[in-house]
N, C-alpha and C positions, 0 to 999 in steps of 0.2 A: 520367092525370096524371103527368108526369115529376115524379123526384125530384128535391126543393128542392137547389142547391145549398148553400143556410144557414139553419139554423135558429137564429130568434129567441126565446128564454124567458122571461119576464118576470116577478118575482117580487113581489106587494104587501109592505108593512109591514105590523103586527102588527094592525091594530085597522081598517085599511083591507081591498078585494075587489080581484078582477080587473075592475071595473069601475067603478074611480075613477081621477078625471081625469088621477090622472099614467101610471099605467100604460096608460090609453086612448090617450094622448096618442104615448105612444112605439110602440107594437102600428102604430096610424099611419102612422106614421114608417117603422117595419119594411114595411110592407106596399106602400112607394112603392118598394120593392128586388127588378127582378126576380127570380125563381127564388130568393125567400126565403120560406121558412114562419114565422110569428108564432105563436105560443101566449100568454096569458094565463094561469100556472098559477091555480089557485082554491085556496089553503092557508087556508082560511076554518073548515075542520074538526079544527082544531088550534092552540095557541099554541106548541108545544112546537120549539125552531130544529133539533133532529136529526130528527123527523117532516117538516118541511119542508123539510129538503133531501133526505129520502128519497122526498117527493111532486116534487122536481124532477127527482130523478134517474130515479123511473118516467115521469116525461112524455117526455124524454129518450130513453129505452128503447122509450118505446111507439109513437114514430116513425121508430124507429133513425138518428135523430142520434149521428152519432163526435162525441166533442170535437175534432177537427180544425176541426170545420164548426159548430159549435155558441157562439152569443153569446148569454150574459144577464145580464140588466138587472135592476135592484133596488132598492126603496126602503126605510131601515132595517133593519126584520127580513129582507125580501124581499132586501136589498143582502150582508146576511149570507150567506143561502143561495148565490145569487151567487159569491158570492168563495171558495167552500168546494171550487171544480171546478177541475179544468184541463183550459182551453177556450180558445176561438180569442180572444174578447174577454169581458171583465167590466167589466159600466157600474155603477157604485154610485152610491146617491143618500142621501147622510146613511144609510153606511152603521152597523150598529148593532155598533162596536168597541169593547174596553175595557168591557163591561157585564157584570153580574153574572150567574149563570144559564144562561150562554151555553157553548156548551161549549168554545170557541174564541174567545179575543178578541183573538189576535193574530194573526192568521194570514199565511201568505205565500202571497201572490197567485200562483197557478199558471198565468194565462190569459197569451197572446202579445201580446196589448195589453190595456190595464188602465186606466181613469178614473174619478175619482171626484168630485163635484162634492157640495159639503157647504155650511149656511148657517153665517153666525156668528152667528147670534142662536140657534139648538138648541139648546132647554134638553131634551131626550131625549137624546140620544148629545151628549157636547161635543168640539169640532170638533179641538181638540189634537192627543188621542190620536191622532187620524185623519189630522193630517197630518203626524204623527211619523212613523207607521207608511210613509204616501205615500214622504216623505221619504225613510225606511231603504233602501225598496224602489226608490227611484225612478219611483214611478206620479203621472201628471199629474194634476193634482190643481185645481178649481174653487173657489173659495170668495166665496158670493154674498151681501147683503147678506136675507138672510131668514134663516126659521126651519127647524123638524125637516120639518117637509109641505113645502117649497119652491112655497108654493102662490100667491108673487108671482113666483114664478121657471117656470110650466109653458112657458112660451114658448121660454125661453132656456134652459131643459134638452131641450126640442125639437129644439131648431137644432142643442145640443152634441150631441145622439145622434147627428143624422143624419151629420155630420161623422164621428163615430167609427164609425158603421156602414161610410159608403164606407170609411176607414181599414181595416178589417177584412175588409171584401168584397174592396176592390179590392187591397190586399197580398198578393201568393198564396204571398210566403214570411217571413210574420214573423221577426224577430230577437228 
């Protein structure tokens, strides 16, 4: 098997698996992308946000994915882990900023492209913080008429992935 040109990571929320329908949804999505590898990490053995982004950073490791070449995706806690890298693309989903416990709730996005697509009705993370921070940073930013699970929204965070994956694949020299 040749090596992927791009590896996809994908990280659940806190109380959700790698195999609920947002993150199945997008893995999908990933897999319609020649000479792209998907993972689904499984952070199911922990709540703890620095144990999970040390379980992405070994999945990472364990297929030797560079951050050059490496995009992932995120829902809440999983959009947390996410944005904690610097990588080629960072997709957040009602990521989990501005929260207590967290070891980082403000962070500055390190990835070469950056989206984040948040609901206003989120009574988990509220959508403010989040598009303060968009703002600061200037990262594009989504905001759809649902909740924390964006689980009226799996379609239309679909579509936005795909979009932002060819942006990421097909760019070979981000600014």
């Amino acid at each position: 098997m040749a090596q992927p040109a791009f590896y996809v990571f994908l990280s659940h929320g806190l109380e959700s698996g790698p195999g609920s329908t947002k993150i199945q949804a997008l893995k999908t999505v990933a897999e319609t992308f020649s000479g792209v590898y998907a993972e689904a990490v499984d952070h199911r053995s922990t709540k703890d946000p620095a144990e999970r982004l040390e379980q992405m950073r070994h999945a990472m490791a364990s297929v030797g994915a560079r951050p050059e070449q490496t995009i992932l995706a995120g829902s809440s806690m999983g959009g947390w882990v996410c944005e904690q890298a610097p990588v080629r693309g960072c997709f957040m989903l009602a990521p989990a900023l501005a929260l207590p416990d967290y070891p980082e709730s403000n962070p500055v996005i390190g990835a070469h492209h950056a989206r984040i697509i948040h609901g206003w009705n989120d009574d988990v993370v509220p959508v403010m913080p989040v598009l303060e921070l968009a703002r600061r940073q200037q990262i594009e930013a989504l905001v759809l008429p649902d909740g924390h699970r964006l689980e009226n929204s799996v379609q239309r965070v679909a579509e936005e992935f795909r979009r932002f994956l060819f942006l990421c694949v097909e760019n070979p020299n981000p600014s």
